[in-house]
N, C-alpha and C positions, 0 to 999 in steps of 0.2 A: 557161654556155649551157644546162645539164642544167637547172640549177634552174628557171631563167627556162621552159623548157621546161615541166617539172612545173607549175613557178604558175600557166602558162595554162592548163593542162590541166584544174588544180582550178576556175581560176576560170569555166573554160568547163563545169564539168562543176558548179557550182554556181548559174550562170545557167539552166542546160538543170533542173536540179531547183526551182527558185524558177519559172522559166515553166510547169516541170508543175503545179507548186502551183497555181500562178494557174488554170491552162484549170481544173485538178477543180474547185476553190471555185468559179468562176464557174461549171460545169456543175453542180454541186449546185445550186446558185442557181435558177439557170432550172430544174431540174426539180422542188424546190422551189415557185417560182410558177404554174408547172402546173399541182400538185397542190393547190394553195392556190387560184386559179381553177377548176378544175375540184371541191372540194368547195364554194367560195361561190356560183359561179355562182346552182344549184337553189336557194340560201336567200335569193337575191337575189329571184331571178323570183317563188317562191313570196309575198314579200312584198310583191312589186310585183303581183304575181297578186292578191292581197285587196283591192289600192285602186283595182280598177278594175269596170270594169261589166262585164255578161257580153257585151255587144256590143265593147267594146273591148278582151276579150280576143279573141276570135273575130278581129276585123278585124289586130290587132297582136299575134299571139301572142308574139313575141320580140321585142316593146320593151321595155325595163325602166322607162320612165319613161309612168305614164299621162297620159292625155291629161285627166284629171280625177278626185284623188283625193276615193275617196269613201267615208269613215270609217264611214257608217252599216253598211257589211260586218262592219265587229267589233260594234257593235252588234246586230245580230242574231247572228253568228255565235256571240257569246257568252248571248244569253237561251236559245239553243237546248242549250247544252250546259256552262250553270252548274251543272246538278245534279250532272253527272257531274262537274266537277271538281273539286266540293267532298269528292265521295268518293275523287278521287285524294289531293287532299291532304293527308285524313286519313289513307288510308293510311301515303303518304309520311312525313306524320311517325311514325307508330307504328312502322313500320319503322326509320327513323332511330334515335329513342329506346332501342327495344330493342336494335337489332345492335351498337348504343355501349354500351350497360348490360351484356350477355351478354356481348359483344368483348374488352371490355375487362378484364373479371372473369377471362373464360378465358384472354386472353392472357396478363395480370398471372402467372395462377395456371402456366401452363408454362411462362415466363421465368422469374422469378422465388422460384416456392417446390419446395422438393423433396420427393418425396414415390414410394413404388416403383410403377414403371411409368410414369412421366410422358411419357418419351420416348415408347413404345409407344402412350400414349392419343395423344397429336397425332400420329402418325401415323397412326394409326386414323383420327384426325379430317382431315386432311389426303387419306387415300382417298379421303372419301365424295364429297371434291372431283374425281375422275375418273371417276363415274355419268352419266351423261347425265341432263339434270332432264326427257327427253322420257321416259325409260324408267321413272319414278318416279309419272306420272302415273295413271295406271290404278289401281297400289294406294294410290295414296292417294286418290284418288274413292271407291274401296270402303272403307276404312277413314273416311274422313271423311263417308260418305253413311250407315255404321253407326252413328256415335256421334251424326246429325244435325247435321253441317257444312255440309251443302250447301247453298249457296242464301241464304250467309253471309260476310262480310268474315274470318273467323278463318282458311280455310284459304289466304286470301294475303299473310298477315303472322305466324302463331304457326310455321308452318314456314321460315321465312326467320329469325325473330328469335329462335326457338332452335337455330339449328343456321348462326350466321354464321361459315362455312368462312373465307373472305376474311379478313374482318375478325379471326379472329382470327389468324389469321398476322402478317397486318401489322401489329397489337398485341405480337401478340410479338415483331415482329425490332426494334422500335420501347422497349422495353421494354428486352430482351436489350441493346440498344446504349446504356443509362445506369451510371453507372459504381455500384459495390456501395458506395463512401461515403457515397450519399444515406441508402438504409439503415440504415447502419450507424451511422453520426450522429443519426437519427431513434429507431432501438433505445437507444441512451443515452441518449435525452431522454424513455426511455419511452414511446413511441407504440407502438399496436398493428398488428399485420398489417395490417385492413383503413384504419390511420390514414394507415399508411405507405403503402397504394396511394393512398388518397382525399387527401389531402394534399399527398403528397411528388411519389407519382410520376406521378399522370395528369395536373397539370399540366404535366408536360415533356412531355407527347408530344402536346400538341394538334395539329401538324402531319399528326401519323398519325391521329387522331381527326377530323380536318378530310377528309384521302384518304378513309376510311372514310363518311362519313357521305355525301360527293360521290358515291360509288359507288354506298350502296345507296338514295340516293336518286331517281338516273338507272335505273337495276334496277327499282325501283317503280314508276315513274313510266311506263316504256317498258315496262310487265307487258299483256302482250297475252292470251297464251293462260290465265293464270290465271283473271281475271273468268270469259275464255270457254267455261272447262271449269266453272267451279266455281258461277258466279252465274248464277240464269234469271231473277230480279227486275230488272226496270227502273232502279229506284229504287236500287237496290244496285250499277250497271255504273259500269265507273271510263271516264276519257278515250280510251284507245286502242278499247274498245269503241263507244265514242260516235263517234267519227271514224268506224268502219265503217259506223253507219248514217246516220251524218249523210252518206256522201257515196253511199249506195244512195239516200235521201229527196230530196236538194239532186244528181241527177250531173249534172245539165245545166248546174250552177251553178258553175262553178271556184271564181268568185271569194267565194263564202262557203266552201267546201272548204277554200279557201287560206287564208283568215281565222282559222277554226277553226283550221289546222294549226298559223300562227303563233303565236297565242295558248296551245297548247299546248306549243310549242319554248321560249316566252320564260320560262318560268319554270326551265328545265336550264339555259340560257344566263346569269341572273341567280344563280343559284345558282354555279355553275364559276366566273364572273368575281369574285362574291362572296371565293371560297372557292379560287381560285389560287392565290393565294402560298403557304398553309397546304396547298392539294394536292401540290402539288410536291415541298416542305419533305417532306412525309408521302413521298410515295412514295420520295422522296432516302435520307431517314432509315429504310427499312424493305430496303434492300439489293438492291430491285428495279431493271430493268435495260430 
């Protein structure tokens, strides 16, 4: 009778833990799709907002489906503000380029080589990552308005692509987590330092080089107050500056607003889904959490 006793006790007391399981998973769930409606919703509308007219947005603000989609809004939305995208993209890539070229170099070189004070230089270098980049502004306007920066694409990309904090961390832990026989296999076949990084070891970490690249390309891309401290030429303004004025010039106009905005989302959104599998991979593999 004890036993029988006991058994229901367990089994009753391992039903009551299997029902708690169930209610949290489902409650995750639902607050889960909350949050997952409540972030698509705005990128819904907003892109239902670009294919409609400005009288049907007016009349149906919160329908999502127009009552007549009408493409020529990217068409203009885009002749208005192809200059500037063309100067974002350059950016973007030179930033890319670079924080992967510099990243990579510097991460390789703190993983992997010894040399005295290594420890000490990455965390020096790891500090400069707890500045505020608002409080850095001022001297660098003054130091880049001395040497004739201003008013120039240099000082939103040679201070990012030489001084890629991020990146090179996650190179390093990316680096640090291959095992020392690649190396060491490579040194007996004769290969040099920079073989053994260019050869041996940057292909195993595209993963991390893939994270990296997602990052400072959404960084660049999403760079607002740089242009707007640093460029007064027109012809020189990247996207986020261009959205400002495009929606001072166009406010009465949502739905070329909303055009424009698209058209600027859809190239982060192409890139990330691009570049998923290998971001993930990358942040997995770099011991972040």
């Amino acid at each position: 009778m004890i036993e029988q006793a006991a058994t229901s006790r367990t089994v009753v007391r391992k039903a009551n833990v299997a029902a708690g399981l169930t209610i949290s998973r489902f409650g995750r769930l639902i607050l889960m799709a909350i949050l997952a409606i409540a972030f698509i919703t705005p990128l819904v509308w907003m892109i239902s907002a670009s294919l409609k007219t400005e009288a049907d947005i007016s009349a149906h603000t919160l329908a999502l489906i127009p009552e007549k989609f009408v493409w020529s809004n990217y068409a203009e939305a885009f002749v208005a503000i192809r200059p500037f995208l063309l100067n974002s993209v350059q950016l973007a890539v030179v930033n890319v380029v670079g924080v992967l070229i510099i990243g990579s170099l510097a991460g390789y070189g703190f993983a992997r080589l010894r040399f005295p004070g290594r420890d000490l230089a990455f965390l020096l270098v790891l500090a400069t990552a707890i500045i505020p980049g608002i409080v850095l502004l001022i001297p660098q306007y003054i130091i880049f308005q001395r040497i004739g920066w201003v008013d120039t694409q240099l000082p939103l990309w040679v201070p990012r692509v030489m001084t890629p904090v991020f990146g090179t961390f996650l190179l390093r832990q990316a680096f640090m987590s291959l095992p020392s026989e690649l190396e060491d296999a490579a040194k007996i076949d004769g290969v040099g330092v920079f073989g053994i990084f260019a050869r041996i070891m940057l292909p195993q970490v595209k993963p991390a080089l893939a994270a990296v690249a997602v990052f400072t390309f959404i960084e660049s891309w999403n760079d607002l107050f740089g242009p707007l401290i640093f460029i007064n030429s027109t012809n020189l303004q990247t996207l986020p500056i261009a959205l400002a004025q495009f929606s001072g010039e166009y406010f009465s106009t949502t739905n070329l607003l909303m055009a424009a905005s698209t058209i600027t989302v859809i190239p982060v959104l192409v890139v990330f889904v691009l570049a998923q599998k290998y971001f993930v991979q990358g942040v997995a593999s770099s011991g972040l959490k």
